[in-house]
N, CA, C and O atoms as a GROMACS GRO file, in nm:
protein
  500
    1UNK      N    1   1.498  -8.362   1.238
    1UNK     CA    2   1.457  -8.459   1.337
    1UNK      C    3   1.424  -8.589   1.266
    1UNK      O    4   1.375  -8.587   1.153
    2UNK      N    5   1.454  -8.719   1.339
    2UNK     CA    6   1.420  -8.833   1.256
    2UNK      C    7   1.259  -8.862   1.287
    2UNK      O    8   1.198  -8.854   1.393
    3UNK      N    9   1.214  -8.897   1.152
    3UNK     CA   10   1.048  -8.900   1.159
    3UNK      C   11   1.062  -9.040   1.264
    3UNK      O   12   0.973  -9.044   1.349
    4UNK      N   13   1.124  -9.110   1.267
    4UNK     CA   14   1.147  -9.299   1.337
    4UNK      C   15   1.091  -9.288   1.481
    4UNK      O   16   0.992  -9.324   1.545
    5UNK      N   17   1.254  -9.193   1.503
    5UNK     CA   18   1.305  -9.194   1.660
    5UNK      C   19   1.254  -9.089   1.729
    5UNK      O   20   1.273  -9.097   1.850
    6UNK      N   21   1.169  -8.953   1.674
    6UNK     CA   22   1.183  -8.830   1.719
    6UNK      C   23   1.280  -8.795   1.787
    6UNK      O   24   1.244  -8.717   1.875
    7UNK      N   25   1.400  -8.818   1.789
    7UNK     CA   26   1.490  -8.775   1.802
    7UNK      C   27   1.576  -8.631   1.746
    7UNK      O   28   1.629  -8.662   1.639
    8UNK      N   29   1.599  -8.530   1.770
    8UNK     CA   30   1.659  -8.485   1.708
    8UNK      C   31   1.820  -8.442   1.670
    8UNK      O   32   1.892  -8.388   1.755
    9UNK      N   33   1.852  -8.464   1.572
    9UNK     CA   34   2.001  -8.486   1.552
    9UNK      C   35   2.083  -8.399   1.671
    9UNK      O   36   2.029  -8.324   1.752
   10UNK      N   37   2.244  -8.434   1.659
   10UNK     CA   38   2.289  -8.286   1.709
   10UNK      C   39   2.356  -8.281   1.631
   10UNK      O   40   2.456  -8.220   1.669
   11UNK      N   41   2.370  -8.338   1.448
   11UNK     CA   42   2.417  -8.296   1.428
   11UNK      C   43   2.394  -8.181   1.277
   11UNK      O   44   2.278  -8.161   1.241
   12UNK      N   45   2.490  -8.124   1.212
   12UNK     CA   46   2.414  -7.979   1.141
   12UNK      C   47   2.360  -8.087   1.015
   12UNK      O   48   2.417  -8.165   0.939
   13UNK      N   49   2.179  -8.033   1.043
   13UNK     CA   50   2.122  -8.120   0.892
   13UNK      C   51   2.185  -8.135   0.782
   13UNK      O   52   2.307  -8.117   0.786
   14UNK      N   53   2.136  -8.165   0.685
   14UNK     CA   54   2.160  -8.168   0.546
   14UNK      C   55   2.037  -8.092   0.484
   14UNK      O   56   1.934  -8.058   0.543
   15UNK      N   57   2.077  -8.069   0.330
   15UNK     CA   58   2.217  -8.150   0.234
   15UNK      C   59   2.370  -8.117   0.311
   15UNK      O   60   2.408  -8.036   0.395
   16UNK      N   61   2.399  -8.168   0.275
   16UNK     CA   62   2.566  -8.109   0.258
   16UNK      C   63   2.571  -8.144   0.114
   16UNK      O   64   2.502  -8.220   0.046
   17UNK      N   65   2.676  -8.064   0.085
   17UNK     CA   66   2.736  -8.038  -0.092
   17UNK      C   67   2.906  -8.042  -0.071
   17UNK      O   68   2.976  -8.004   0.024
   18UNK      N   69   2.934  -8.094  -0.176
   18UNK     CA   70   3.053  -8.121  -0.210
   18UNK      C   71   3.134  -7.936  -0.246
   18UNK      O   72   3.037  -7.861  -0.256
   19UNK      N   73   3.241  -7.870  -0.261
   19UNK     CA   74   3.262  -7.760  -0.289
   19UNK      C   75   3.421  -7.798  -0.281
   19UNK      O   76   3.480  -7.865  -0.196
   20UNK      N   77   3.477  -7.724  -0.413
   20UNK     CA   78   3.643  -7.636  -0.406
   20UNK      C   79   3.616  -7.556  -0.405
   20UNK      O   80   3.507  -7.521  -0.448
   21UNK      N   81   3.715  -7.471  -0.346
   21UNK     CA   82   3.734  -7.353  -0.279
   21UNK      C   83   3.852  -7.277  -0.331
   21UNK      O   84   3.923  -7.337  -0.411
   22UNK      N   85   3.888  -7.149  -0.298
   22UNK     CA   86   4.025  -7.102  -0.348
   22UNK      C   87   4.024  -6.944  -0.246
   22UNK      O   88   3.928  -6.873  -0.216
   23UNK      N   89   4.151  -6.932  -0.219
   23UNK     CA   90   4.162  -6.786  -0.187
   23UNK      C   91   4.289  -6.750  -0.256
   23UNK      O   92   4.327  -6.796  -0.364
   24UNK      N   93   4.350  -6.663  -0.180
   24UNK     CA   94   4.507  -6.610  -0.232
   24UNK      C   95   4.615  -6.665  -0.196
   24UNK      O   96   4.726  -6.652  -0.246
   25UNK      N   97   4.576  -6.742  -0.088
   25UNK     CA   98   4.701  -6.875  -0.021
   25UNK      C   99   4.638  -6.966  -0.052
   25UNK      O  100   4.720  -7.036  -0.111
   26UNK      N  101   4.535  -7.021  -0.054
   26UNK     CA  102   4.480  -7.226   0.002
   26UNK      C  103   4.390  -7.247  -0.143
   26UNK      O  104   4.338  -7.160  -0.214
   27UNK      N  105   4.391  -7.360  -0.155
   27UNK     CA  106   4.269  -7.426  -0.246
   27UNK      C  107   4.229  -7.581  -0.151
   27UNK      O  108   4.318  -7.665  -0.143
   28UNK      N  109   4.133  -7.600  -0.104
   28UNK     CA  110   4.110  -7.708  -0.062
   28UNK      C  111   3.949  -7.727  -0.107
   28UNK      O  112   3.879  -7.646  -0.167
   29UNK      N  113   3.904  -7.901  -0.044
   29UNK     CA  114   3.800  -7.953  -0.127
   29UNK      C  115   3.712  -7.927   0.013
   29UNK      O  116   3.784  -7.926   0.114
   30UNK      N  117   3.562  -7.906   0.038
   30UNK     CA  118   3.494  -7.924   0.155
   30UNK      C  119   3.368  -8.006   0.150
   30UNK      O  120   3.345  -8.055   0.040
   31UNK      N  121   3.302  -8.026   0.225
   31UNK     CA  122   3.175  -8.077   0.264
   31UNK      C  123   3.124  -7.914   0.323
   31UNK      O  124   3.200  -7.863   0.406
   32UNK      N  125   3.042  -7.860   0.297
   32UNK     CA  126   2.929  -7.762   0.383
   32UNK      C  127   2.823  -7.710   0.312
   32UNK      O  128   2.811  -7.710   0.190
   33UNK      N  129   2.726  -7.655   0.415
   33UNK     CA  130   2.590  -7.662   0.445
   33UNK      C  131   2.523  -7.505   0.397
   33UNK      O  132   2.592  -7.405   0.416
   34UNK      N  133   2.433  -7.497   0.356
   34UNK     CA  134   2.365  -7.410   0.277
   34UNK      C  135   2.356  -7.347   0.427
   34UNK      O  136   2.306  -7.417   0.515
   35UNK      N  137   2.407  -7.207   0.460
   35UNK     CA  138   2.371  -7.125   0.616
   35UNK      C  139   2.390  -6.965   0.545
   35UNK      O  140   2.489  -6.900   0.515
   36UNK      N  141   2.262  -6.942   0.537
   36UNK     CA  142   2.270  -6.763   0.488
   36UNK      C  143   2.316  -6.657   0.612
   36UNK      O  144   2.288  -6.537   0.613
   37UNK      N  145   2.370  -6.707   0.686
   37UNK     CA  146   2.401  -6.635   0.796
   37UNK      C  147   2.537  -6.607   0.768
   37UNK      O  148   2.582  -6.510   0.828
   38UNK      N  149   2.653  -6.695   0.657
   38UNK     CA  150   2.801  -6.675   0.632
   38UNK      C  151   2.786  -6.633   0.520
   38UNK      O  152   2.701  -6.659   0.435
   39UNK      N  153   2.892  -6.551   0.523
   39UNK     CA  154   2.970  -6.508   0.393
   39UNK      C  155   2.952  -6.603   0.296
   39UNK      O  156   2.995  -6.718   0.311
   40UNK      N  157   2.876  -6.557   0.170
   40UNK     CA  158   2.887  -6.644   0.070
   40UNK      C  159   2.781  -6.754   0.037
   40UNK      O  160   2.761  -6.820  -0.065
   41UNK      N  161   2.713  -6.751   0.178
   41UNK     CA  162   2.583  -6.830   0.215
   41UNK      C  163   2.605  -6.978   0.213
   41UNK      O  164   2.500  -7.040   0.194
   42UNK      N  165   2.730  -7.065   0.229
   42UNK     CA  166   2.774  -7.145   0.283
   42UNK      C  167   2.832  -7.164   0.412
   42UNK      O  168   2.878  -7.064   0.465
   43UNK      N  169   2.839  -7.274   0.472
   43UNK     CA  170   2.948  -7.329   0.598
   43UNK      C  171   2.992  -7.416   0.571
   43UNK      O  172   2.923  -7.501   0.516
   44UNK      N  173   3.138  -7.440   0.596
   44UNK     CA  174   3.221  -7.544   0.599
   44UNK      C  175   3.180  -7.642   0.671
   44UNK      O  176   3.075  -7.604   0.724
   45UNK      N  177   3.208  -7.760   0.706
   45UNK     CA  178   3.149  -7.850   0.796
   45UNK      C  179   3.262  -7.948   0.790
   45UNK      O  180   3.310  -7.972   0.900
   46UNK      N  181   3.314  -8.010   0.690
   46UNK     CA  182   3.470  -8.058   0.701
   46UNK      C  183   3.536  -8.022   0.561
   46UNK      O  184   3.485  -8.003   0.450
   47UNK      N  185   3.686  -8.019   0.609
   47UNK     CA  186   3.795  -7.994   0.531
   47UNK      C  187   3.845  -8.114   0.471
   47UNK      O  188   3.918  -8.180   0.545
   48UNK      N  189   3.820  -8.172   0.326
   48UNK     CA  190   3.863  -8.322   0.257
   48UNK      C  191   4.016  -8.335   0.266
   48UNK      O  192   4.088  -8.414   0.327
   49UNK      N  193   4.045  -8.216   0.172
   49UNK     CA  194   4.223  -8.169   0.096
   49UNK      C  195   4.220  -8.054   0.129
   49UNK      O  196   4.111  -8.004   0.154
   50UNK      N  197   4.320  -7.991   0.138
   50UNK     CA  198   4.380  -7.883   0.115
   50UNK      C  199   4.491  -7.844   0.076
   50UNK      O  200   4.589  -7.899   0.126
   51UNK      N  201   4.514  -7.724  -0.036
   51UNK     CA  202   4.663  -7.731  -0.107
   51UNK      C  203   4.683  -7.570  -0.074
   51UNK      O  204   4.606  -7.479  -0.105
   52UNK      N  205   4.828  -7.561   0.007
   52UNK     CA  206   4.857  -7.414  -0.012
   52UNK      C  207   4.925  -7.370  -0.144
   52UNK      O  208   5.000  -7.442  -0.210
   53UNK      N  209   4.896  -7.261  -0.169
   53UNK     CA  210   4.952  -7.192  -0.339
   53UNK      C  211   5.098  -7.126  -0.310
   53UNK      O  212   5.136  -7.032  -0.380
   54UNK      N  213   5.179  -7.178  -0.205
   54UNK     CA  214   5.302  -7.203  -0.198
   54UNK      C  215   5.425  -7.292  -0.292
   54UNK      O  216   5.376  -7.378  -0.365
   55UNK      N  217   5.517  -7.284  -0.296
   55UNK     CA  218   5.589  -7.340  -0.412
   55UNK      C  219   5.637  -7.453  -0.334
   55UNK      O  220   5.703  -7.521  -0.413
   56UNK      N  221   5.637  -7.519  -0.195
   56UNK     CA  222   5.683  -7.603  -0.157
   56UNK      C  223   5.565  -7.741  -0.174
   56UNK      O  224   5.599  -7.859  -0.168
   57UNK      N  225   5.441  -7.698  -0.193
   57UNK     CA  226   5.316  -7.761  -0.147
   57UNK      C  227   5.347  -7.873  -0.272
   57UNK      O  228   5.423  -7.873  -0.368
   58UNK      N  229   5.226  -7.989  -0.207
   58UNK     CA  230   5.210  -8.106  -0.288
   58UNK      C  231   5.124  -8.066  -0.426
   58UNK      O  232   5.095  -7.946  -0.433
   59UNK      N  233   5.088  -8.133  -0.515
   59UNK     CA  234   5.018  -8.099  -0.660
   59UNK      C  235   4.873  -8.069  -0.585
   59UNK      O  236   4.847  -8.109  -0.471
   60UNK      N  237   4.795  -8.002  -0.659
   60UNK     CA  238   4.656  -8.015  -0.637
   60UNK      C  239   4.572  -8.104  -0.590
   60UNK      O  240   4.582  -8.201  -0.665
   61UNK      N  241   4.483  -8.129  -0.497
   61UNK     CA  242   4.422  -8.266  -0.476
   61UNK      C  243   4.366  -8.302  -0.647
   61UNK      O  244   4.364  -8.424  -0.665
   62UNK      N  245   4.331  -8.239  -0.743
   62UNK     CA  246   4.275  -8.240  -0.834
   62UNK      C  247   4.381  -8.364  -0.934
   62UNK      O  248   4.344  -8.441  -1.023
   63UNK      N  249   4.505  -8.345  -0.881
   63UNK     CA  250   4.628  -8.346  -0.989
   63UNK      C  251   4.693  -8.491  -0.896
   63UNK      O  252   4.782  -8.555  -0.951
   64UNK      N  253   4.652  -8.528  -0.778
   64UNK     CA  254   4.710  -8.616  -0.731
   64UNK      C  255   4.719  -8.782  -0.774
   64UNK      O  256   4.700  -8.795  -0.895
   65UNK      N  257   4.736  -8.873  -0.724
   65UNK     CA  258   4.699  -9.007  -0.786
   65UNK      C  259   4.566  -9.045  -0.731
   65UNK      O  260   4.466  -9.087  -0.790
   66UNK      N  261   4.584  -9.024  -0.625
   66UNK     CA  262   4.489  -9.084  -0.525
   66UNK      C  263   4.371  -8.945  -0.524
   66UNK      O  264   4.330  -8.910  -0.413
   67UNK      N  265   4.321  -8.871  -0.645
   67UNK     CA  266   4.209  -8.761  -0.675
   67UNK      C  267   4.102  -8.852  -0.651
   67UNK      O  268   4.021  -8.813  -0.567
   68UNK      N  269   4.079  -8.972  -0.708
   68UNK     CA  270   3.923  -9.044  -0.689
   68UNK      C  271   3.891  -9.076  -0.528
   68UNK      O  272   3.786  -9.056  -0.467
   69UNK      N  273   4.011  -9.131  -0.481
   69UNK     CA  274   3.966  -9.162  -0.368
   69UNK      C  275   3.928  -9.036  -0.248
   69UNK      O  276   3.864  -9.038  -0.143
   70UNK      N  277   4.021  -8.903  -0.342
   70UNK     CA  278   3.988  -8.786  -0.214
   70UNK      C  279   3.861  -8.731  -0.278
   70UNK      O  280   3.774  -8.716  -0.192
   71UNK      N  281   3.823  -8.698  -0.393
   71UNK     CA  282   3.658  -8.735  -0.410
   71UNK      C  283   3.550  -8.811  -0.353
   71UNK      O  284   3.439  -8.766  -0.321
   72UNK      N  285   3.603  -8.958  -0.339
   72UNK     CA  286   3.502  -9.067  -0.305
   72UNK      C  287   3.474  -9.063  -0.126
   72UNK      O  288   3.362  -9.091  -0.085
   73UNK      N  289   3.600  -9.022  -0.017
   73UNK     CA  290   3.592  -8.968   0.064
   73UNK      C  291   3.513  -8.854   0.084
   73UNK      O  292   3.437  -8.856   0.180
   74UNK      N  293   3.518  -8.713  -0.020
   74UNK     CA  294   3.398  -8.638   0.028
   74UNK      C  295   3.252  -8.674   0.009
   74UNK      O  296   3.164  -8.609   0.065
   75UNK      N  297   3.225  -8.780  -0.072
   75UNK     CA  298   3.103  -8.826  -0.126
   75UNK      C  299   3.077  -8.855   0.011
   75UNK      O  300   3.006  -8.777   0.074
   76UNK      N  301   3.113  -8.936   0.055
   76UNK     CA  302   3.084  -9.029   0.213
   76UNK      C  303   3.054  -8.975   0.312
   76UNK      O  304   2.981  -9.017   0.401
   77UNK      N  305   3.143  -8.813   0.299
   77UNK     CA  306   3.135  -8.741   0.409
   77UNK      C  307   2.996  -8.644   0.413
   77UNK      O  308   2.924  -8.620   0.510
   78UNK      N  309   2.982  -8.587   0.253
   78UNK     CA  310   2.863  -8.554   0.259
   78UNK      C  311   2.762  -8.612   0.280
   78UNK      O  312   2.683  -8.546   0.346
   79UNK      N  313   2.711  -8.764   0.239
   79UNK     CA  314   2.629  -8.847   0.231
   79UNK      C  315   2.635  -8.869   0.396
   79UNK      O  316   2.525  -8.921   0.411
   80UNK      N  317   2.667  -8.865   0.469
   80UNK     CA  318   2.650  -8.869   0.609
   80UNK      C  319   2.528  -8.864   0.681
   80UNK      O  320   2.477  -8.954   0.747
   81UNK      N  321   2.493  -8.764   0.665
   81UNK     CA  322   2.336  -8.762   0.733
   81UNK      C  323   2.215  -8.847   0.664
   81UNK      O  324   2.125  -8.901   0.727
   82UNK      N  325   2.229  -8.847   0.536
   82UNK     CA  326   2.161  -8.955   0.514
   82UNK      C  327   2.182  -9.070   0.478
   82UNK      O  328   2.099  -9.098   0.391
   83UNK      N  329   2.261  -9.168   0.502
   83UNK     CA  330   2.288  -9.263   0.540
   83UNK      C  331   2.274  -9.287   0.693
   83UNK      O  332   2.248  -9.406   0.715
   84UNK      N  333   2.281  -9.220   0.794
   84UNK     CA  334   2.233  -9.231   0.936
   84UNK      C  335   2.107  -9.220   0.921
   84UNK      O  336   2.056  -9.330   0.942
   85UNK      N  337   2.015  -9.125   0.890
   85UNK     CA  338   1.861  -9.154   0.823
   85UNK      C  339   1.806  -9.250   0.778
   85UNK      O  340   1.697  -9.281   0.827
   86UNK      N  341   1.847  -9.308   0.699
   86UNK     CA  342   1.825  -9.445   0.616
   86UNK      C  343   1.828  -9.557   0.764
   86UNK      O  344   1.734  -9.610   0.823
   87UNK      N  345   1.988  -9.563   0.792
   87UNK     CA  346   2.012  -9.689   0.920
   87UNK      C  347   1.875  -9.689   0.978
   87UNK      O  348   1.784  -9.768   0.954
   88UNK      N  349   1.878  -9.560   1.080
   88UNK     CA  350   1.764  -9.537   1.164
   88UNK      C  351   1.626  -9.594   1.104
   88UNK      O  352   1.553  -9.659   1.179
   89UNK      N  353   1.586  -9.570   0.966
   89UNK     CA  354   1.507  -9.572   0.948
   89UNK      C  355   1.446  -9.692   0.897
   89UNK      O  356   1.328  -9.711   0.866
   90UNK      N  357   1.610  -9.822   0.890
   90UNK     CA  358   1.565  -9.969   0.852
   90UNK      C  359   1.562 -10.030   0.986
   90UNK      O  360   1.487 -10.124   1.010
   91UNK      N  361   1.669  -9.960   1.106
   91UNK     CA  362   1.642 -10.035   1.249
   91UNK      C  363   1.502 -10.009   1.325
   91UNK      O  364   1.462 -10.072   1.422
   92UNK      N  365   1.427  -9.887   1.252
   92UNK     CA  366   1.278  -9.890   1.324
   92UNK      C  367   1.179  -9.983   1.241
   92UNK      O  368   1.083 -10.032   1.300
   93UNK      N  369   1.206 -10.017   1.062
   93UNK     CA  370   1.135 -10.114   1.035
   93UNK      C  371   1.171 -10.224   1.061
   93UNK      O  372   1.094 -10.315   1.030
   94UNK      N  373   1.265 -10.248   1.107
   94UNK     CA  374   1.339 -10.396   1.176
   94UNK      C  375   1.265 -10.400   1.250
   94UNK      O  376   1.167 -10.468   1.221
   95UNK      N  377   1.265 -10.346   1.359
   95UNK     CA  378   1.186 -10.347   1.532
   95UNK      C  379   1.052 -10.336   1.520
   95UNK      O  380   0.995 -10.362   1.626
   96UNK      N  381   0.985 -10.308   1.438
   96UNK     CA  382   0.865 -10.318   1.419
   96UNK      C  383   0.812 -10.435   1.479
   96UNK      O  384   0.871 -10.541   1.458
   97UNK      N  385   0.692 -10.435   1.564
   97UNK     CA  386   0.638 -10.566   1.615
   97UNK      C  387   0.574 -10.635   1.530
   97UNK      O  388   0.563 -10.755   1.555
   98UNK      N  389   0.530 -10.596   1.436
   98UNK     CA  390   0.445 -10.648   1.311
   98UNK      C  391   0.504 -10.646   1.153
   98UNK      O  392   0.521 -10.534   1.107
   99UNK      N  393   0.518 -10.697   1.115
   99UNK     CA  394   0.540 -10.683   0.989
   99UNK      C  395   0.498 -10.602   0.871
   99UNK      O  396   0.405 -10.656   0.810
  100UNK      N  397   0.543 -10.478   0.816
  100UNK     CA  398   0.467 -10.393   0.760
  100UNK      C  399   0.586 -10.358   0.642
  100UNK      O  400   0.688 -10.290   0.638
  101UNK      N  401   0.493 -10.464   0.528
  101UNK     CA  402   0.590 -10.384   0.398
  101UNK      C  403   0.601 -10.281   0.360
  101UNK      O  404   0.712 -10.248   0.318
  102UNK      N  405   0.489 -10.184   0.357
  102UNK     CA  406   0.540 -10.070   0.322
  102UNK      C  407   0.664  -9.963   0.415
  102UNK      O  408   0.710  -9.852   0.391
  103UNK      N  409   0.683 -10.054   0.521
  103UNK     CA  410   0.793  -9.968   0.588
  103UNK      C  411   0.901  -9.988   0.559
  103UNK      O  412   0.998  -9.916   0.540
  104UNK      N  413   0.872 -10.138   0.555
  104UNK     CA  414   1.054 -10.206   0.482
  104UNK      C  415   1.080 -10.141   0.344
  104UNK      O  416   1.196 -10.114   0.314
  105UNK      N  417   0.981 -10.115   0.259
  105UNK     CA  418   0.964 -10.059   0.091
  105UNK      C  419   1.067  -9.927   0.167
  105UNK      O  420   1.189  -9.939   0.179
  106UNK      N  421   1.020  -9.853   0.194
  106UNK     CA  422   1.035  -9.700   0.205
  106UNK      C  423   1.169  -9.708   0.283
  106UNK      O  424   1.244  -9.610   0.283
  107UNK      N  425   1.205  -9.828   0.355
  107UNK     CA  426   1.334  -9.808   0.421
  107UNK      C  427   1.429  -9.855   0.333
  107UNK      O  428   1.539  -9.801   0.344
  108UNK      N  429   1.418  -9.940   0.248
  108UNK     CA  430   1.518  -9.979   0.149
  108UNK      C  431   1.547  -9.872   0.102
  108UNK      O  432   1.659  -9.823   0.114
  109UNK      N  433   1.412  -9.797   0.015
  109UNK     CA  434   1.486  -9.754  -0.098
  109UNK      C  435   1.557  -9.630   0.014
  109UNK      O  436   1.676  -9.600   0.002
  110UNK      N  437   1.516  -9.599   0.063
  110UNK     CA  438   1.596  -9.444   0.176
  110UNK      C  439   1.765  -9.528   0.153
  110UNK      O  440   1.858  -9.475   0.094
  111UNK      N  441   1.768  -9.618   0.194
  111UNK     CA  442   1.892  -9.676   0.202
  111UNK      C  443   1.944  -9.687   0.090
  111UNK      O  444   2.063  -9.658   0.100
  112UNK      N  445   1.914  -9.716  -0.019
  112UNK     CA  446   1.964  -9.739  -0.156
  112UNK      C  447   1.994  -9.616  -0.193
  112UNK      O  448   2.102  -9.602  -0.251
  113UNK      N  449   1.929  -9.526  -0.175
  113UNK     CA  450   1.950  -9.355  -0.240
  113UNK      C  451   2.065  -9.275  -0.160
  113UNK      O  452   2.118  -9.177  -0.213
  114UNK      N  453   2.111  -9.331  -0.005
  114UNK     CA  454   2.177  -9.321   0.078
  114UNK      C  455   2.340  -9.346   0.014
  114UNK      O  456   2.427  -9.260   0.001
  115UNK      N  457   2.350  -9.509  -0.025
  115UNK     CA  458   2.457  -9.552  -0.036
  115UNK      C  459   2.451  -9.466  -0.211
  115UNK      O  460   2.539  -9.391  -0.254
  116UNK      N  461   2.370  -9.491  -0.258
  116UNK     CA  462   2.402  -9.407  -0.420
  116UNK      C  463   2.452  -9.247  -0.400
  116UNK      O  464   2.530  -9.198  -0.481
  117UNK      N  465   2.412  -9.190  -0.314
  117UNK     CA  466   2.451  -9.064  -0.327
  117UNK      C  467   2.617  -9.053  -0.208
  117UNK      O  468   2.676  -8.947  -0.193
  118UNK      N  469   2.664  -9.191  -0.136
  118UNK     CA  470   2.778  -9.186  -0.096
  118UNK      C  471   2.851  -9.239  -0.200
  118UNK      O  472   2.971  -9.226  -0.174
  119UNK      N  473   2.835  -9.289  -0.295
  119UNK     CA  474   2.903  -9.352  -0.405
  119UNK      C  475   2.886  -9.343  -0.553
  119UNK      O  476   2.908  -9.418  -0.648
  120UNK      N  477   2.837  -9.214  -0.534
  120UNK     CA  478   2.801  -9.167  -0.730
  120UNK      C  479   2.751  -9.285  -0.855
  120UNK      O  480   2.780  -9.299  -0.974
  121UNK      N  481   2.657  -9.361  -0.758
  121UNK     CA  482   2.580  -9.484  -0.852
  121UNK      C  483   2.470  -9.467  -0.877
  121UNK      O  484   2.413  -9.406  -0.786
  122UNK      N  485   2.404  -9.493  -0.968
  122UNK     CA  486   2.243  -9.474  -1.014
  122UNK      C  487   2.182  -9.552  -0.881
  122UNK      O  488   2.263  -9.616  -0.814
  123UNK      N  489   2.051  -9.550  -0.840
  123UNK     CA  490   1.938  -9.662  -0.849
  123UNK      C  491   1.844  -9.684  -0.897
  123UNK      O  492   1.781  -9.619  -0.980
  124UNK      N  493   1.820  -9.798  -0.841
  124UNK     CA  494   1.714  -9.886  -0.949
  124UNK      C  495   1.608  -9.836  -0.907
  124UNK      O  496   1.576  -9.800  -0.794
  125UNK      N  497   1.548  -9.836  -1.020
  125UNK     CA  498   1.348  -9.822  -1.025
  125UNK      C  499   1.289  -9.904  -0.941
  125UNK      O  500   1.166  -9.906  -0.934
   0.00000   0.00000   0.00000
């Protein structure tokens, strides 16, 4: 639930984690969610790439040209929920009737840690 809006999401919390995968046909890349209720104690939540272990199939997403960008796409996808966290949480210190730095403090950095963890960048102290 957002501490802001009390709202609560509809959609499945976080973390999400980045994961390859493999069976006896497919290897693909995912986004999903720590759920001890599945096999394996993950859920899928989206599908990035996927490569069947067929002889007609394209190279590995691993092996492709465009590997960073199907990486940098799951970064984004995982980073999802919090980056909507963060928004929410600079449009309620925006709207604030009063001016209160420590909300803007705490909404930046939410936001900075947001875009760093959609884009594999440090932040600053």
């Amino acid at each position: 639930m957002s501490k802001e809006n009390n709202v609560a999401p509809q959609h499945t919390p976080e973390p999400w984690r980045i994961s390859s995968s493999e069976t006896h046909s497919a290897k693909w890349l995912v986004v999903e969610v720590k759920d001890d209720s599945w096999d394996g104690g993950y859920r899928e939540i989206a599908q990035v790439e996927s490569y069947s272990l067929n002889t007609q199939s394209p190279p590995l997403w691993e092996d492709r040209p465009n590997a960073a960008e199907i990486k940098a796409n799951a970064r984004l996808i995982a980073a999802a929920p919090r980056l909507l966290e963060a928004c929410q949480q600079q449009l309620s210190a925006l709207n604030g009737k009063a001016y209160d730095f420590n909300k803007m403090l705490a909404a930046q950095r939410a936001l900075e840690a947001a875009v760093a963890s959609a884009t594999e960048t440090e932040v600053a102290a």
